[in-house]
N, C-alpha and C positions, 0 to 999 in steps of 0.2 A: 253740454251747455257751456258756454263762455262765457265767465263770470265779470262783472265790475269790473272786480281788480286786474285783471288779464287786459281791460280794454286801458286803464289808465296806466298801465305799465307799455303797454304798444306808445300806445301816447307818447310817454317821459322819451323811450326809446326816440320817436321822431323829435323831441327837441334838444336829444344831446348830438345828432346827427346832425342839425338847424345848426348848434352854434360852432360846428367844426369848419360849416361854409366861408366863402369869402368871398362877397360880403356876406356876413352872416344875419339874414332878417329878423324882424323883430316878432314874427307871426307868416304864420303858411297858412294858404288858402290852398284845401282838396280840393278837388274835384274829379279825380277818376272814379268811375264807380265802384269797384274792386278795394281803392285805398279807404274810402269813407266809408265804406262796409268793415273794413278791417280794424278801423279806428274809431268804431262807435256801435257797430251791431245793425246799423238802420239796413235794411232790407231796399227800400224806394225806390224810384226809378228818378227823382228827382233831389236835388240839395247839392248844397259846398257844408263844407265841414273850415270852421276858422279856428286853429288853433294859438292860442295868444298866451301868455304864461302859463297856470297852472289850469285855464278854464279851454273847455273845448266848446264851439258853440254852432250845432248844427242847426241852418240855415234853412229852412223848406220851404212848398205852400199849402196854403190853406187846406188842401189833400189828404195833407201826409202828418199835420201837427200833429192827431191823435198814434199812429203807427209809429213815430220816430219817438214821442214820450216814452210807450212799451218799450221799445225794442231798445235803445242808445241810453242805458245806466250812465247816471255822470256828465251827460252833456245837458247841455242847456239848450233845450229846442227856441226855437227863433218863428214864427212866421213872417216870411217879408210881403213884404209891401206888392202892389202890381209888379213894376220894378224892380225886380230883384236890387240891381246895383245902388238902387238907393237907400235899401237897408242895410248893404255893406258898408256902404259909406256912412252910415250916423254908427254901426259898430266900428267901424276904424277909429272915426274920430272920437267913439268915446273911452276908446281904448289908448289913444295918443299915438299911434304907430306912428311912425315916419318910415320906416318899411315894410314891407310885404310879400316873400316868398308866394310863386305860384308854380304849377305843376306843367310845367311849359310840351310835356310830351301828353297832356289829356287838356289841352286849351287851345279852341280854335283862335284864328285871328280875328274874327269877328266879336269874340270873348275879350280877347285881350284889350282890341280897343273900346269896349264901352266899361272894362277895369277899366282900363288908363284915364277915359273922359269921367269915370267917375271919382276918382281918387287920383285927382291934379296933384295933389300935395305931398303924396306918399310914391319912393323909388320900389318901381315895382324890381324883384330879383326873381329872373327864373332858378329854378331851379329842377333837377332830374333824379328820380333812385330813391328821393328821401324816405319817404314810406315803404317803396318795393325791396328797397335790401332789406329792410324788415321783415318783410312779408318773405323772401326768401325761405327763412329759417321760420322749420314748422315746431308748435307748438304739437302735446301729445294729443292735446282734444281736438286740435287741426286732421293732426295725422288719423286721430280715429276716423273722421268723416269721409277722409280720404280711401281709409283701410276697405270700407264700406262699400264708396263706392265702386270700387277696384273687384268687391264680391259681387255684385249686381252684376257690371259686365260680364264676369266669367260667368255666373249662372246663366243671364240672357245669352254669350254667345252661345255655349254647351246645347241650349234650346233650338237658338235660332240653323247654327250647322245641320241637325239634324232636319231641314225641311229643304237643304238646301241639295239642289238636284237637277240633270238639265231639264231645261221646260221652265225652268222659272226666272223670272225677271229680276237686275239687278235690284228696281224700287222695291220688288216685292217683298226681298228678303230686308232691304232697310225699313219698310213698313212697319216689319214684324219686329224689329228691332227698337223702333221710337214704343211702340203698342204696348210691347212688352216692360222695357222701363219706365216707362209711366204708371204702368199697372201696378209696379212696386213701391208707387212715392216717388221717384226719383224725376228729373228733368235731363234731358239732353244737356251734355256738354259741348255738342258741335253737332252738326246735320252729319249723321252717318254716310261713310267712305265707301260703298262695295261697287269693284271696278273688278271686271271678268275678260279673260282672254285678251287679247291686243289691249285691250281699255286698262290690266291691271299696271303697264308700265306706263301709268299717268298717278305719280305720288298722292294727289288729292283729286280725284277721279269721282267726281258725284254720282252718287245710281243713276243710271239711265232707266232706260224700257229696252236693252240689248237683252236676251235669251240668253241664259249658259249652256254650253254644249259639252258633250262629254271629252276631256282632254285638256279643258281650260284650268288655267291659275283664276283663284280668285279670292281678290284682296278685303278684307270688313277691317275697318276701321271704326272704332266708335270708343265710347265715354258717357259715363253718368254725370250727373249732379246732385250731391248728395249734403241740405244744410249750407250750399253754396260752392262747395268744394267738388275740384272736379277728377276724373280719374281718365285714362288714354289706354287703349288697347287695339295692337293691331298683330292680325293673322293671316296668313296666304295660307289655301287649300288648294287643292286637285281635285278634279270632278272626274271619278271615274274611271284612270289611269295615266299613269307619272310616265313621263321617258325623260331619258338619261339626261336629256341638257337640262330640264328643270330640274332633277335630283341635285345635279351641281350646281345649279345657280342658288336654289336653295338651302345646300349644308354652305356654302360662301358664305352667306349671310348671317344663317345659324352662328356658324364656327365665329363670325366675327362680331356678332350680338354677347356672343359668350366670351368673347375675350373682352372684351369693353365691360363687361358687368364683373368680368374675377378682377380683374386690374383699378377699379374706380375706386377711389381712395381721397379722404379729407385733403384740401391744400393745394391737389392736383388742378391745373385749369383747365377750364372747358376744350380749350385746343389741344390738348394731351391725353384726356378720355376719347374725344374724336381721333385723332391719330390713329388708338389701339386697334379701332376695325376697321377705320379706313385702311389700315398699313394692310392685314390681312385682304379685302378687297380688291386693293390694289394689286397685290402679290399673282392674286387669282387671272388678273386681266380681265377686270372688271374695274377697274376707277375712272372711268368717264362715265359709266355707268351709277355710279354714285355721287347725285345733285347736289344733296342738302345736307345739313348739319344733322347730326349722328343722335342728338337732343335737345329737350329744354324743359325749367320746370314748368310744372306743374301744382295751383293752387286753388283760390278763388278765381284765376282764368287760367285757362285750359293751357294757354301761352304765355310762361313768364319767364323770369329770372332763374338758376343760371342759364344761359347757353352751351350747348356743347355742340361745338363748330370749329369750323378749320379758324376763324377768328374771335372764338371765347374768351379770354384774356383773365374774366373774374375766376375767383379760385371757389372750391364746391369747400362746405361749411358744414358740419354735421348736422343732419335736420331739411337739407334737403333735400325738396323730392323733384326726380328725373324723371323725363321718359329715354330710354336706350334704344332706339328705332335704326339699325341701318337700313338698305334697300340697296336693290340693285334693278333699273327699269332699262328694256332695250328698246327701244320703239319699233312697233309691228310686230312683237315678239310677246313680251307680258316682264313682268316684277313680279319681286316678289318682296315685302317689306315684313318686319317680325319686330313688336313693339313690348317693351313692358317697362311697367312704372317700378323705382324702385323708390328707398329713401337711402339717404348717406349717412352710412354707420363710421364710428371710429376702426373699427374692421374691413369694411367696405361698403358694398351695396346690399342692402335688407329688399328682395324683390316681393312688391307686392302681390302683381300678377299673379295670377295661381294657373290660368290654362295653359294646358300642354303646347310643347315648343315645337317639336318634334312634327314634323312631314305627316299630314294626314291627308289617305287620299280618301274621299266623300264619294 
């Protein structure tokens, strides 16, 4: 459980980062739903969160007054009006803002203009990251929920592998896979990945109703949600017997998942953990064959902050947690991709993953 005080220290955090801006506003308005979650506990599917001196004053409707009291210690719940924007506007104005910080990467433009039509008086500043580098860096009772969920997957796949055989369908086995973490509490962190034969050299390759046959790769990708917190894991198998091009395409990938996880280190930036396996990859004659960035974290969304890509640039900070995913996909041929979550130690990387790495043929 995440107490009070943990929420108004995330808090303080986002206004000593407010006043480093330039211009630096006088009050930020949330609105992604990940950061208002982060910065108050509410659970909802609806609110902005206005953060203004030392009061945070989360915004809702009529819905959600009672659930955002529970849940959001320290804030001051609001019900607005029909109108949302017109109950920002009588808290602007009785808060004297003259400006206002907003979240310009979670604010459509149809948002932005009825902010602006409602709060004529006030210079709206966007702004980007305020909250999310925050969120970056995990907290331990973050990281437990994550630990969690990271256990869940490996139980459900360990389960789910063993049904998997030819004759069965790729939904089938992603079926088995939503059915089963849910049975445990948990929610999906993304619609399960399993892509078979030709289909698995497609990175995000939705189940189909294609059959596996004996001789195919085939890729599961999936993630819990555990408390809000999300975990990522992905595995390439063999149904039934390996030949030699997939044994190499596969320790490629291994050997360079393994050298990107000994090598990650505080300071380092994202384009430099990427390097470590693409260099390997590369070496193999296999770098066209590798699309995408090498990772990214992992938090209250499944896709966050940092990057680890050929254009990362942010540097990794103890506390965070990665996914370390190379691949290598040939079209008409199959991938094979190998995923595990870790977190950034002053050592290196702490892997949470627990299932085996290692070529298994099914």
């Amino acid at each position: 459980m995440i107490l009070k005080e943990a929420f108004a220290a995330r808090r303080a955090g986002v206004h000593e980062r407010m006043a480093r801006l330039d211009p630096a506003p006088d009050a930020l308005l949330v609105t992604g739903p990940e950061n208002r979650r982060y910065l108050t506990g509410f659970t909802g599917s609806a609110g902005m969160v206005l953060l203004v001196g030392g009061d945070a004053l989360l915004v809702t409707d009529g819905r959600y007054v009672e659930q955002a009291t529970e849940e959001a210690p320290g804030c001051r719940v609001v019900r607005h009006a029909p109108e949302p924007f017109d109950t920002l506007r009588e808290l602007v104005q009785a808060a004297g803002l003259r400006t206002l910080g907003f979240e310009k990467e979670h604010v459509t433009f149809a948002f932005h203009e009825k902010l602006a039509a409602a709060l004529t008086e006030v210079m709206l500043v966007p702004t980007a990251g305020v909250v999310e580098s925050g969120r970056a860096v995990k907290e331990e009772g973050e990281l437990e929920h994550i630990r969690h969920a990271a256990r869940l997957v490996d139980e459900v796949l360990g389960e789910v592998v063993r049904m998997v055989r030819p004759g069965i369908s790729e939904r089938d086995i992603a079926l088995e896979i939503e059915f089963r973490l849910k049975r445990r509490g948990a929610g999906l962190a993304f619609e399960p990945i399993v892509a078979s034969g030709p289909r698995s050299a497609l990175p995000h390759g939705r189940a189909s109703d294609r059959v596996i046959e004996t001789g195919d790769f085939v890729t599961i990708d999936m993630g819990a949600l555990w408390h809000g917190y999300a975990s990522d894991l992905t595995r390439t198998f063999v149904i039934g017997r390996v030949d030699a091009r997939q044994e190499e395409v596969y320790h490629v990938v291994l050997e360079a998942q393994s050298r990107a996880m000994e090598g990650l280190r505080p300071a380092m930036t994202g384009r430099e953990v990427d390097a470590l396996a693409r260099e390997v990859i590369t070496a193999r004659g296999y770098g066209d064959e590798f699309g995408h960035g090498l990772g990214h974290g992992v938090g209250l969304a499944v896709h966050e902050g940092p990057r680890l890509s050929p254009t990362g640039e942010a540097r990794l900070e103890e506390g965070n947690v990665v996914t370390v995913e190379p691949g290598v996909y040939v079209p008409g041929w199959g991938g094979v991709r190998i995923e595990d979550l870790v977190v950034v130690r002053a050592h290196g990387a702490e892997r949470l993953s627990g299932f085996p790495r290692e070529l298994t043929v099914l």
